[in-house]
N, C-alpha and C positions, 0 to 999 in steps of 0.2 A: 504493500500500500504506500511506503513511504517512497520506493524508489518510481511508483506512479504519481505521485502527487508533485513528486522534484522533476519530471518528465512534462507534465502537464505546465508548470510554469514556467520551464526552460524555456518550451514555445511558445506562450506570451510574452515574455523578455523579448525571445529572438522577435516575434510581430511587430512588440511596441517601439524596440529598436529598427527595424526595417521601417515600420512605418514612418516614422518620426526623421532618418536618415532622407526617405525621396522626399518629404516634405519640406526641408530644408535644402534640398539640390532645386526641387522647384521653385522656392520662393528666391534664392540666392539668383537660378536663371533667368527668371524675371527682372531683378534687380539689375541683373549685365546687361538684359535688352532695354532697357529703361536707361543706362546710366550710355550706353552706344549714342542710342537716337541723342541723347543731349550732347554729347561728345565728339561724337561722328555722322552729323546730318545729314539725312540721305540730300537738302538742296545742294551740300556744299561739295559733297562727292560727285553729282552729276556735275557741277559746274568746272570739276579737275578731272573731270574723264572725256577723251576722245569718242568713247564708246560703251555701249550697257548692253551687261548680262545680267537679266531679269531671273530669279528665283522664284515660285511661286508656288506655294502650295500649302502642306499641313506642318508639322510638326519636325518633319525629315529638315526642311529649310533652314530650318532658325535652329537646327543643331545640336534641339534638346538631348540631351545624353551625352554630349563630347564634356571634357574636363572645362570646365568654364571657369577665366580668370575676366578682368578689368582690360585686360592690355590689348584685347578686340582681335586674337590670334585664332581664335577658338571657330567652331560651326562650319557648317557647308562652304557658307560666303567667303570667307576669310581662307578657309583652307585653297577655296578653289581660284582666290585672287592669288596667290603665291601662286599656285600650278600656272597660270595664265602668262604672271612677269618672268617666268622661265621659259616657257615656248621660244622656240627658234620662230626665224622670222618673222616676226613679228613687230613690227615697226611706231605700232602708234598706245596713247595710254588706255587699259580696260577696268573696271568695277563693277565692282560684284554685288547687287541689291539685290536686298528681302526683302517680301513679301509674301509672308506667312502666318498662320494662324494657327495655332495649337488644336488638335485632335477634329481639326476642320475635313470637311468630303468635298468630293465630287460635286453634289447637291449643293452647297453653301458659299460655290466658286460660281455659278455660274451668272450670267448678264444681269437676266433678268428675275436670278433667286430672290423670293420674298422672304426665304427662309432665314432664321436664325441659328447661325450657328451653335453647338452644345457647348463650349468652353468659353465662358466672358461673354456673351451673348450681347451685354450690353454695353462694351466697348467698341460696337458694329452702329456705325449711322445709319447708312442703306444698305447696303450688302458688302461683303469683301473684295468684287469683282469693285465695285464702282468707289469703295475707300480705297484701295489701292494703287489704283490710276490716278483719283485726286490727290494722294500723298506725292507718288513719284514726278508730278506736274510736269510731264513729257508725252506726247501723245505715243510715242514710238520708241521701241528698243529694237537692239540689235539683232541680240537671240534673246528667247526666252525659252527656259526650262520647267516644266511641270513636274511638278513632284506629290501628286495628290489622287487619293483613292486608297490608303494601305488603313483608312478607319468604315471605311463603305461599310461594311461587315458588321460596323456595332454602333456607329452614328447616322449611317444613310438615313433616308427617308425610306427606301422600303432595302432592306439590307439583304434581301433573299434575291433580289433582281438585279441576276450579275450582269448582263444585257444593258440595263440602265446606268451601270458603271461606263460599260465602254461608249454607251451614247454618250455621256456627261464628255467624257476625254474627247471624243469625237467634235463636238461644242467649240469645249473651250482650244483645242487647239486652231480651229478656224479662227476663231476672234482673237487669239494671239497672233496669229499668221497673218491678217491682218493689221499689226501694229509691230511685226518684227519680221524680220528677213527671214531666221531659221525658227524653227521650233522641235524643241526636244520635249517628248516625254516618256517618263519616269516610268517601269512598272510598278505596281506594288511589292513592299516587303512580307515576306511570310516567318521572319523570324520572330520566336515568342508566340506565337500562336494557337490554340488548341486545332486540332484533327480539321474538325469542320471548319472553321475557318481560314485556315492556311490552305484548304482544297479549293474554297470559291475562291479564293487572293489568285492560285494558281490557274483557276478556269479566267479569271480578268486577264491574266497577262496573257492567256492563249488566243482570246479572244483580240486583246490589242494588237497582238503580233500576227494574226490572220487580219485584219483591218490595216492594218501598216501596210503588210506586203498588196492590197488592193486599191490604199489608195492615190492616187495619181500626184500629189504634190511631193515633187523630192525634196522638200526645204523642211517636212514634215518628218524628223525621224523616230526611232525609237530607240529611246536612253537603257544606259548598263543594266544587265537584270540582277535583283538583290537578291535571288532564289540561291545563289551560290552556296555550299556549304560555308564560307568563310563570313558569309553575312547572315549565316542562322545559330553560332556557338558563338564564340570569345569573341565576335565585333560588334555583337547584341549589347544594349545597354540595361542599365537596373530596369528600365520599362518600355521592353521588346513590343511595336518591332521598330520603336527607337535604338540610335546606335548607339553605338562606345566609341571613344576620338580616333582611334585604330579603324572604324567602319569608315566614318566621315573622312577619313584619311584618303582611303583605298575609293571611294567616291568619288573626291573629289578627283584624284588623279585620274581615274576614269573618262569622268566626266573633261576634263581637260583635255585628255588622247581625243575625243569624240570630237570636241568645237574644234579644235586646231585649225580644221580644213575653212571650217566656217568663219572665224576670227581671218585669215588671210583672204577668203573670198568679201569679207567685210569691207576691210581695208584696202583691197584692190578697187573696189566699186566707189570710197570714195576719194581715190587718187584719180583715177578713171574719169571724174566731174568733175574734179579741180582741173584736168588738163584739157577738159572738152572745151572746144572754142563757145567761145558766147554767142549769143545769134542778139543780133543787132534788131531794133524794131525801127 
């Protein structure tokens, strides 16, 4: 009885420490993306950047799970601004904005969503698609990357209608492609996940990746897939299928190998205009 009763509170310890441990990683990560924007203003970064790469999506963007300091090294963005200032060839300056939204869907990105998103609900004016553009005060980016869908499963609007995932991606990649030369998207991560939901995750990327290969716009592609064994153990973070700094790492570089082609097609197109004669009226 007694070595059950010292069992039985071991694992209340171990809960009330775990618990209590993500809840201080969350409130501390909040505090870095709060203490950024005051530090690091998305007006003042577009105004020193030649060129933007748009981030956009849930939870994966803003890096939640990487080791987060003050010093703005940390997350997607950051990682993948390093990857970008090492590219060969590369001639002109790039920056890397967020815009993201914690445990946000498919559903709560798109144009004309009425919906509200489940995480801060009331830090949304009109929707994320239309705060987002009025934050970043640019009508156009260069490329944008999607990184949204890995919460469809337990936040969507109807979470059993894996179809409505790829529609949603379907969407919002048009109305990017529209406002940016390339567009990347992301599949879902299936790291952390019970049985059944890591299978729909994986019927969405099957589906996106039958959709890709059909649909006619090449500036339209499909980003690294997170299904790898290396992004479902040790590059998982304490709240899969967020990452650990080691995941965001191997991401980022990824995702870097990927634009390359497009970062040079960028910057050829606007030398290409500066050298084009002017036409006289």
């Amino acid at each position: 009885m007694a070595t059950t009763r010292f069992g039985e509170l071991w694992l209340v310890f171990l809960y009330v420490v775990g618990t209590g441990w993500a809840w201080c990683k969350y409130w501390w990560f909040r505090f870095a993306l709060f203490y950024q924007s005051v530090v690091y203003p998305v007006r003042a970064r577009l105004a020193n950047a030649d060129h933007t790469l748009l981030l956009m999506g849930d939870g994966l963007v803003l890096g939640y799970g990487d080791y987060v300091t003050l010093t703005g090294t940390w997350g997607l963005s950051a990682r993948l601004k390093a990857v970008l200032s090492s590219l060969p060839n590369r001639r002109r300056g790039w920056d890397v904005i967020t815009m993201g939204h914690l445990y946000s869907t498919t559903d709560d990105w798109l144009p004309n969503s009425s919906r509200q998103p489940h995480h801060r609900p009331k830090s949304i004016r009109a929707n994320l698609w239309t705060d987002a553009w009025q934050k970043l005060e640019q009508p156009r980016v260069d490329i944008a990357v999607l990184l949204v869908g890995g919460w469809d499963h337990k936040y969507g609007k109807d979470p059993s209608d894996l179809e409505k995932t790829l529609y949603h991606w379907q969407q919002l990649a048009l109305h990017l492609r529209k406002r940016s030369e390339f567009v990347v998207i992301v599949p879902t991560p299936i790291a952390g996940l019970h049985l059944g939901s890591r299978r729909a995750n994986i019927t969405r990327n099957k589906l996106l990746a039958q959709w890709m290969n059909k649909q006619p716009d090449p500036n339209i592609v499909m980003g690294p897939s997170l299904e790898q064994r290396d992004y479902l153990r040790w590059f998982s973070s304490f709240d899969p299928p967020h990452m650990s700094s080691k995941g965001y790492k191997r991401l980022a570089s990824e995702l870097g190998e990927l634009v390359h082609k497009m970062i040079i097609a960028c910057e050829y197109k606007h030398f290409r205009r500066l050298l084009a004669p002017k036409k006289h009226t």
